[in-house]
VOLUMMAR-228085 format. One record per atom (N, C-alpha, C): residue in three letters; x, y, z. Coordinates in steps of 0.02 Angstrom, whole numbers, padded with zeros to 5 digits, always signed. Layout:
<nodes>
ALAXYZ...
</nodes>
This chain:
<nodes>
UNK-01568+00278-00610UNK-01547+00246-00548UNK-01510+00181-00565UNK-01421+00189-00596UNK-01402+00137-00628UNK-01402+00078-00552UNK-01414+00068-00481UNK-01385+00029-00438UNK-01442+00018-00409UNK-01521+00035-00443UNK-01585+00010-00434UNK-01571-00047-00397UNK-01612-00081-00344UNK-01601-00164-00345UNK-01532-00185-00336UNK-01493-00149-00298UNK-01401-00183-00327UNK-01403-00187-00228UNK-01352-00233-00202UNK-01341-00207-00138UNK-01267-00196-00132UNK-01229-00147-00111UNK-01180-00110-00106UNK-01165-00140-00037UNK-01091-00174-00022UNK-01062-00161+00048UNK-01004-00126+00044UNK-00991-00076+00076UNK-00943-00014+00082UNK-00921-00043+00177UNK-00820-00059+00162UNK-00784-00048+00219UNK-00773+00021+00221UNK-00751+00011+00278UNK-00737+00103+00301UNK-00771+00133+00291UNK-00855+00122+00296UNK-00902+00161+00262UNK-00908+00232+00304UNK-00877+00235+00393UNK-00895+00297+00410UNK-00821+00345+00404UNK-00777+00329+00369UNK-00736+00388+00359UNK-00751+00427+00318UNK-00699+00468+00292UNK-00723+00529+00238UNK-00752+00496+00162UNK-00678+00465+00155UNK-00717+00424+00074UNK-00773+00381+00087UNK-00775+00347+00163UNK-00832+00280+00154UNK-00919+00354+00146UNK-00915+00390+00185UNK-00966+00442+00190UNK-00997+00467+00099UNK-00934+00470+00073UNK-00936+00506+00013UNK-00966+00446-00029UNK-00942+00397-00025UNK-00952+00318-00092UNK-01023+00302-00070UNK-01026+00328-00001UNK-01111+00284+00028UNK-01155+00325-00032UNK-01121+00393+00015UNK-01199+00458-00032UNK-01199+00450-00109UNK-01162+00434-00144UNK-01145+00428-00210UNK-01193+00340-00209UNK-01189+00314-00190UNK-01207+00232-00227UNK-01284+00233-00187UNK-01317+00294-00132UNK-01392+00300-00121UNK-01421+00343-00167UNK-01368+00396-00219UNK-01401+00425-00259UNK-01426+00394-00329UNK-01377+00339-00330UNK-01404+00282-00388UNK-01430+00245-00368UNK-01474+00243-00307UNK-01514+00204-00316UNK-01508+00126-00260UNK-01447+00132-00232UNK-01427+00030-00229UNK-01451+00058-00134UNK-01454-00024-00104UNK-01464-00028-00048UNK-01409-00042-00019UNK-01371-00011+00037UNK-01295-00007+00074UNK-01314-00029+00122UNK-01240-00086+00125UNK-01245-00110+00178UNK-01171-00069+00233UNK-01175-00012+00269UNK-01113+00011+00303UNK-01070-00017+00329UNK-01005-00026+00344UNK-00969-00072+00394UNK-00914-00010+00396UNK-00915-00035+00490UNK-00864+00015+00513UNK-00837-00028+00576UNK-00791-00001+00630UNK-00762-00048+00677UNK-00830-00039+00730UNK-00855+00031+00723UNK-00906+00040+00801UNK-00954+00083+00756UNK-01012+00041+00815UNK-01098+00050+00793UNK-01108+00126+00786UNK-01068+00160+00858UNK-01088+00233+00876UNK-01087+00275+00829UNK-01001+00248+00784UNK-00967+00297+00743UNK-01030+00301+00660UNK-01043+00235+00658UNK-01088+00224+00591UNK-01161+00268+00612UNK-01177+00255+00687UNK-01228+00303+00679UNK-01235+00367+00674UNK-01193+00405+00691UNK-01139+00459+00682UNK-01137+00499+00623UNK-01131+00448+00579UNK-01100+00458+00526UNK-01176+00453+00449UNK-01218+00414+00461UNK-01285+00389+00438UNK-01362+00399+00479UNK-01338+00395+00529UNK-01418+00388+00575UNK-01407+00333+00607UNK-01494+00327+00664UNK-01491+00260+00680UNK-01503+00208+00635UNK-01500+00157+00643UNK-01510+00109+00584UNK-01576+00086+00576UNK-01616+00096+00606UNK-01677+00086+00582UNK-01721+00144+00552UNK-01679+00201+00533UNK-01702+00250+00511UNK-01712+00251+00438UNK-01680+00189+00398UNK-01661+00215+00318UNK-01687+00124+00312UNK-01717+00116+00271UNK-01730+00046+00272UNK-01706+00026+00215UNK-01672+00056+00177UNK-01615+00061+00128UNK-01543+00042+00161UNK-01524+00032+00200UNK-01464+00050+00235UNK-01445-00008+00293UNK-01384-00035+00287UNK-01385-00082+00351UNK-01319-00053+00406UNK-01325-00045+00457UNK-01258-00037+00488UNK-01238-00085+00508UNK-01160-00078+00506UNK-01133-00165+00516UNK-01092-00153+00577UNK-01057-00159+00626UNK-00992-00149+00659UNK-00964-00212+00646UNK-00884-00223+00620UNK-00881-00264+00617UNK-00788-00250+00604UNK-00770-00311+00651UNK-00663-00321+00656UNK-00643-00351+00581UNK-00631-00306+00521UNK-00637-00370+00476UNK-00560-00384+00474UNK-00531-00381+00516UNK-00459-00395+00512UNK-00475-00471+00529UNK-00510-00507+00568UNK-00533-00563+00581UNK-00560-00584+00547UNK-00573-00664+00517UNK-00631-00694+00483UNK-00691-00685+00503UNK-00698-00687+00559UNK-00768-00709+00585UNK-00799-00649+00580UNK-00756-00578+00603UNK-00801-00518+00566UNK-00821-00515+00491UNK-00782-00528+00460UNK-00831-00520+00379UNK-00877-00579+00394UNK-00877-00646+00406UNK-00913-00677+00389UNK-00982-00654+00418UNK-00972-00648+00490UNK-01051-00596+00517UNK-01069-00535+00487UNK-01018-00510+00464UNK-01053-00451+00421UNK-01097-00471+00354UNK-01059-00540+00320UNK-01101-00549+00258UNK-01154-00589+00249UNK-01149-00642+00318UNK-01228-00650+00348UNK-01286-00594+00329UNK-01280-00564+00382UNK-01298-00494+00403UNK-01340-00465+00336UNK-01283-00465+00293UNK-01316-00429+00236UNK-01346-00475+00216UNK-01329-00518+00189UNK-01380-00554+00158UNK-01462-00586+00179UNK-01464-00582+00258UNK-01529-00585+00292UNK-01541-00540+00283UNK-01537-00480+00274UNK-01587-00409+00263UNK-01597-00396+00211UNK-01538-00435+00140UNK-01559-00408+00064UNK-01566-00443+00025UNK-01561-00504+00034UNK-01544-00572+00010UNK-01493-00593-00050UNK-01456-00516-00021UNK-01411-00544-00094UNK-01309-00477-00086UNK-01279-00496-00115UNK-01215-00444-00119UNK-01205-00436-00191UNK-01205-00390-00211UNK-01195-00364-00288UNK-01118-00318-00274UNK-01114-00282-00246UNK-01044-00254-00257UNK-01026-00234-00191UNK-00954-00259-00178UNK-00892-00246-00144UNK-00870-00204-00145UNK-00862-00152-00109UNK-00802-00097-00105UNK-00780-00092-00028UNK-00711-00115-00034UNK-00635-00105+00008UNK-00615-00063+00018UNK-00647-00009+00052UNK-00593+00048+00086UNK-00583+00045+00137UNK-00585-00013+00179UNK-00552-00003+00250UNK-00479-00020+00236UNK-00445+00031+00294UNK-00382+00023+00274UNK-00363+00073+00318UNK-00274+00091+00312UNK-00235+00130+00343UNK-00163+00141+00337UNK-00155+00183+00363UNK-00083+00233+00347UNK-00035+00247+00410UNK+00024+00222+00387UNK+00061+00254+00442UNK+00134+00249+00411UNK+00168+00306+00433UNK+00232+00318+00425UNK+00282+00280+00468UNK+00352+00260+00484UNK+00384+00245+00523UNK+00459+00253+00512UNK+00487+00220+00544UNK+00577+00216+00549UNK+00597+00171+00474UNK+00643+00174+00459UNK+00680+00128+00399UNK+00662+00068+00407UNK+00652+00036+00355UNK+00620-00037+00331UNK+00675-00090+00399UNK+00732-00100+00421UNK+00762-00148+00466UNK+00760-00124+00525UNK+00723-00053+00532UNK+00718-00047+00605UNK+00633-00025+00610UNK+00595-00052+00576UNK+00532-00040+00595UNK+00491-00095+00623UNK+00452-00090+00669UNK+00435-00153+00715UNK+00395-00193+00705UNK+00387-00244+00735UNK+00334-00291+00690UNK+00268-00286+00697UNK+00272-00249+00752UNK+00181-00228+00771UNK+00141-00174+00713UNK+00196-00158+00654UNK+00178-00093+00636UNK+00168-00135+00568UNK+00207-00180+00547UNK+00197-00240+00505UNK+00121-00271+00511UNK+00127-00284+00553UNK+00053-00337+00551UNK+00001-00277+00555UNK+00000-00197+00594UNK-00054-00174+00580UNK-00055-00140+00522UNK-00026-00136+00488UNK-00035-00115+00429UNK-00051-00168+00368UNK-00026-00217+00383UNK-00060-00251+00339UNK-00122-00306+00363UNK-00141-00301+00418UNK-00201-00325+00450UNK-00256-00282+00402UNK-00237-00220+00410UNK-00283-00180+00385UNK-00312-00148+00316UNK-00252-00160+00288UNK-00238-00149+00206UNK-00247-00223+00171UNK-00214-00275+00200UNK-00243-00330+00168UNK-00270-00390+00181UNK-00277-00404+00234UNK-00315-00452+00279UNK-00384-00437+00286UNK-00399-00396+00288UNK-00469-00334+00308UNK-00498-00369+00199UNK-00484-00366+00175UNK-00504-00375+00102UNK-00502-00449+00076UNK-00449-00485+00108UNK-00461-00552+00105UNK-00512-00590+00131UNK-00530-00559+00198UNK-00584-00583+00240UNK-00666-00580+00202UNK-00660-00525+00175UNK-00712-00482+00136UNK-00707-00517+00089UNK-00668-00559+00045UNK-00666-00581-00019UNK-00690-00646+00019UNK-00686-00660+00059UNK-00671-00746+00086UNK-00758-00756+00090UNK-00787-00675+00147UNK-00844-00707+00153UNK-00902-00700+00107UNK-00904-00637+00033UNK-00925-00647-00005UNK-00960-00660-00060UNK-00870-00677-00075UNK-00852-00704-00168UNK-00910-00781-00166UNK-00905-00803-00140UNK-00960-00889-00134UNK-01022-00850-00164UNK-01049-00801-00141UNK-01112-00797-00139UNK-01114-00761-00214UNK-01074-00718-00222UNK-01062-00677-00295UNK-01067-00753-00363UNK-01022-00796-00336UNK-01007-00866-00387UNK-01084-00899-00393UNK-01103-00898-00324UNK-01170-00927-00334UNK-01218-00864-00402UNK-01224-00837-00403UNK-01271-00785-00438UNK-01243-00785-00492UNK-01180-00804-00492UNK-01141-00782-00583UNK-01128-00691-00579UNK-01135-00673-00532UNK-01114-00585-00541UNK-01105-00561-00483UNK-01053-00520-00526UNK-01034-00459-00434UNK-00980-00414-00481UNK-00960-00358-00411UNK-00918-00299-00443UNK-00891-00304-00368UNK-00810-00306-00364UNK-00762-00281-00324UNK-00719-00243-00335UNK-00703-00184-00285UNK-00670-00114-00301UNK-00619-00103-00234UNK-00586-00103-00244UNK-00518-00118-00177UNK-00468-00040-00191UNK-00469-00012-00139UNK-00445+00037-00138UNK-00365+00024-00097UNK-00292+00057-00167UNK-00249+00031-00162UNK-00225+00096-00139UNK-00171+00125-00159UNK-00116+00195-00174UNK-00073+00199-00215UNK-00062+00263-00235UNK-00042+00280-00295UNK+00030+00269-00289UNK+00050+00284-00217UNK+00120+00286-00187UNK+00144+00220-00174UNK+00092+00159-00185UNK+00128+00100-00189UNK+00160+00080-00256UNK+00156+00111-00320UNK+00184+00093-00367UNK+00264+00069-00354UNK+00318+00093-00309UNK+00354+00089-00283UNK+00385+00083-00227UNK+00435+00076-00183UNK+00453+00076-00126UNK+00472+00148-00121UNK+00439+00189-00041UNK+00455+00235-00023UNK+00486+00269+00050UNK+00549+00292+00056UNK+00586+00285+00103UNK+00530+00328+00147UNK+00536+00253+00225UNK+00500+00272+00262UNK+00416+00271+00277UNK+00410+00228+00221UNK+00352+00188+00230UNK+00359+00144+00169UNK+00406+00106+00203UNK+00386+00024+00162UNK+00357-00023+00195UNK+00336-00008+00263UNK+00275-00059+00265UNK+00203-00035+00229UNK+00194+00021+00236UNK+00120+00034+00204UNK+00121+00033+00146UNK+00177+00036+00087UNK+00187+00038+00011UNK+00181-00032+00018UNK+00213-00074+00034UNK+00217-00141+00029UNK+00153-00185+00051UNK+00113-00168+00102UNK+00045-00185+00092UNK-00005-00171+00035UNK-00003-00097+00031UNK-00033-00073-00023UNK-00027-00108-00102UNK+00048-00128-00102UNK+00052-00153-00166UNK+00040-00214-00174UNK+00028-00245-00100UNK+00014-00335-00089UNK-00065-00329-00123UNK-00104-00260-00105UNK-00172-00282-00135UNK-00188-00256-00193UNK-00154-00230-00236UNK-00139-00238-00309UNK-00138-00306-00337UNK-00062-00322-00298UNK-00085-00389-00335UNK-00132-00442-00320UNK-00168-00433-00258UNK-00223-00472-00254UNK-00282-00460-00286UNK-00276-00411-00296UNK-00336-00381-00355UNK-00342-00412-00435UNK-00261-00413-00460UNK-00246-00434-00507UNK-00252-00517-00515UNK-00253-00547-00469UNK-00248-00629-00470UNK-00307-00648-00428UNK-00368-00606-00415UNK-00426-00613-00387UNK-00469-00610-00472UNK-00444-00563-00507UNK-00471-00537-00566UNK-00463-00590-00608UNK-00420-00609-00609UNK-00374-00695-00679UNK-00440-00751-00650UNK-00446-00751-00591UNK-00486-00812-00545UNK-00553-00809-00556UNK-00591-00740-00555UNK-00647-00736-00560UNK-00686-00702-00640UNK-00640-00692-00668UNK-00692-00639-00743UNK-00722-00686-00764UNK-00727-00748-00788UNK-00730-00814-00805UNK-00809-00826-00768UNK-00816-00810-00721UNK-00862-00820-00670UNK-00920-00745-00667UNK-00907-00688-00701UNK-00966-00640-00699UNK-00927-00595-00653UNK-00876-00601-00612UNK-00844-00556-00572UNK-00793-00511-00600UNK-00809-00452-00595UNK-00746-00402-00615UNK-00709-00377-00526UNK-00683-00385-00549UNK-00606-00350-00485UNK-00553-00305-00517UNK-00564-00259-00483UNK-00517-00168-00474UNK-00526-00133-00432UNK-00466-00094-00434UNK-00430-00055-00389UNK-00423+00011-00401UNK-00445+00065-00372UNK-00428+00111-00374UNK-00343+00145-00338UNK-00331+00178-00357UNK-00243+00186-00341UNK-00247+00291-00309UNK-00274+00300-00257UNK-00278+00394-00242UNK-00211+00414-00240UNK-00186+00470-00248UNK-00125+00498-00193UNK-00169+00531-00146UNK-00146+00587-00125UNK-00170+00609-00049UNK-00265+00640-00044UNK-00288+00601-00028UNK-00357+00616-00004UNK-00387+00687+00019UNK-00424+00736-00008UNK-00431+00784+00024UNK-00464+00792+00096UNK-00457+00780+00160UNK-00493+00771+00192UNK-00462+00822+00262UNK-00513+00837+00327UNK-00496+00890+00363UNK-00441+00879+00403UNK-00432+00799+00397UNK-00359+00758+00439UNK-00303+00793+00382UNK-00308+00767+00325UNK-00248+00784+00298UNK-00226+00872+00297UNK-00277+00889+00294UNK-00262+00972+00284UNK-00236+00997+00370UNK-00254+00956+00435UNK-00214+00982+00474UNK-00168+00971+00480UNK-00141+00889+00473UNK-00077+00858+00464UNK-00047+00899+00402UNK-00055+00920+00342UNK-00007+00968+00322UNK-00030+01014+00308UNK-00035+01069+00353UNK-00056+01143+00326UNK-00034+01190+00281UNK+00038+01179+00273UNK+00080+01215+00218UNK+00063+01184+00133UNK+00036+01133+00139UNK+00000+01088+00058UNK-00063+01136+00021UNK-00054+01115-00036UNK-00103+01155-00071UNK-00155+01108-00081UNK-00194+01090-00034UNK-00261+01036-00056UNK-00311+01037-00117UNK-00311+01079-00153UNK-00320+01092-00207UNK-00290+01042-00278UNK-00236+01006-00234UNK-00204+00977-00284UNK-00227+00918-00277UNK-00246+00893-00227UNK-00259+00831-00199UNK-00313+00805-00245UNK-00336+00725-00198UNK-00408+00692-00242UNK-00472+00715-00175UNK-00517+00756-00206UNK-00559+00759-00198UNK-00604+00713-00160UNK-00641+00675-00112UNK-00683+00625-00079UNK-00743+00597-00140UNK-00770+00661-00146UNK-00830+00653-00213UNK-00799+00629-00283UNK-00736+00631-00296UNK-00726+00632-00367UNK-00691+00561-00367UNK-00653+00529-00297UNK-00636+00465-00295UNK-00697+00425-00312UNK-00734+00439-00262UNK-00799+00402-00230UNK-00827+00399-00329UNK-00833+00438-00386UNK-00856+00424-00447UNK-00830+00378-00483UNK-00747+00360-00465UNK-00719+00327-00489UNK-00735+00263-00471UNK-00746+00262-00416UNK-00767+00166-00395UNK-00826+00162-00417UNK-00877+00215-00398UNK-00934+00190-00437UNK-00944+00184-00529UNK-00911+00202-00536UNK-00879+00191-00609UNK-00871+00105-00626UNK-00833+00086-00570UNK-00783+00035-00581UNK-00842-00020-00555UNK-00898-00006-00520UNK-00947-00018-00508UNK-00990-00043-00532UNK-01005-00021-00594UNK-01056-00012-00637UNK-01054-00050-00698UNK-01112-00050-00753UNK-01116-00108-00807UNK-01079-00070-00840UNK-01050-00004-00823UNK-01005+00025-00901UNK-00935+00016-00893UNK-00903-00040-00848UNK-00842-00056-00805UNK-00841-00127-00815UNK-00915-00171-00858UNK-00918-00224-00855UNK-00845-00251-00904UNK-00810-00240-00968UNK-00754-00259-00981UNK-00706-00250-00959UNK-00685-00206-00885UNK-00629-00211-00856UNK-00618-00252-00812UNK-00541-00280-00814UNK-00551-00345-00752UNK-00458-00310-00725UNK-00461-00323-00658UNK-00369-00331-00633UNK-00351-00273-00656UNK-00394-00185-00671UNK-00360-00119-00684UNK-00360-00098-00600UNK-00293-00061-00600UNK-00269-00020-00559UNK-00259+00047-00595UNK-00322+00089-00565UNK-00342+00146-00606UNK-00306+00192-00558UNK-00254+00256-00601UNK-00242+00292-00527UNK-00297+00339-00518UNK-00287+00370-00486UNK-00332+00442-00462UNK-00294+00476-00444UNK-00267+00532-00474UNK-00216+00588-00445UNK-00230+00636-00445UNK-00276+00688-00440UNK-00306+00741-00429UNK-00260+00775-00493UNK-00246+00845-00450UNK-00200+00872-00507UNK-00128+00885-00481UNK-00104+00833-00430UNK-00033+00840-00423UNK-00005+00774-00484
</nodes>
């Protein structure tokens, strides 16, 4: 049970990957704290919350400060402590060419891809510094390595938290904190397979086999990596 004693907060904990990283980091063992936008969806997705006394459900806007910061309250009155970070809240969207795409599509995409992780880093990294240890795992894309016609706002967020990963990582190794990123291409999940039915999902990344990689990145055997952007590419 390498995450014995560890407390885990997972964003996006009730989508496909947050579902998959939860079950994976209760099979080692750690106490999760869930965060999702709505209570219903987390219970939904976990139970009620007083069902697992292992388990916290959070609802929480972390595009706002004040949501992470109540969320990391939160955790820390029920566990008295944050051992590892993982960032998968986030989102995707396609649009029109980079000078005709609107600004509402700007700010939600990067409200959500990188504001949503700053907030999370903001409310915290203090408490990680206080202890001398922690593990943060920020889930980037593989497709941000570059600019891609027709979604350069979401490449361009995506790659904003690369490099915040990378200059979160320079700031904190020094301090007991490792920071990385995992990098997926397309997620196997029942959204993507309707949105493209003609794809061979087979090729894709797997939910379970991502979800190993952060806990990987997680763990004391990840303790010498600092600022990697690991990809995950299934087998495309």
């Amino acid at each position: 049970m390498p995450f014995e004693n560890k407390v885990v907060v997972i964003t996006g904990a009730d989508g496909n990957l947050g579902r998959a990283v939860a079950a994976a980091f209760a099979r080692a063992g750690a106490s999760l704290v869930l965060v999702g936008l709505h209570q219903a969806k987390l219970a939904e997705a976990f139970g009620e919350a007083h069902a697992n006394t292992q388990q916290l459900l959070v609802a929480a806007d972390l595009t706002q400060p004040a949501g992470a910061a109540d969320m990391a309250a939160q955790a820390v009155a029920r566990f008295g402590r944050i051992d590892v970070l993982c960032n998968l809240a986030g989102g995707f969207r396609m649009g029109p060419p980079v000078h005709a795409t609107p600004a509402e599509d700007w700010d939600f995409l990067f409200a959500l891809n990188v504001r949503s992780a700053l907030h999370t880093a903001q409310a915290i990294v203090p408490g990680m510094l206080a202890q001398g240890s922690g593990k943060i795992v920020n889930v980037g894309a593989f497709a941000a390595a570059r600019g891609v016609a027709a979604m350069g706002a979401y490449t361009a967020s995506k790659s904003a938290l690369a490099r915040i990963t990378e200059a979160m990582s320079g700031e904190l190794r020094e301090q007991g904190i490792n920071v990385n990123c995992v990098l997926p291409t397309i997620i196997d999940t029942p959204e993507n397979r309707a949105a493209m039915p003609d794809a061979d999902p087979r090729r894709w990344v797997a939910p379970d086999d991502l979800a190993a990689a952060i806990l990987f990145l997680a763990s004391e055997q990840a303790r010498a990596i600092h600022g990697a952007s690991l990809p995950v590419t299934g087998l495309s």
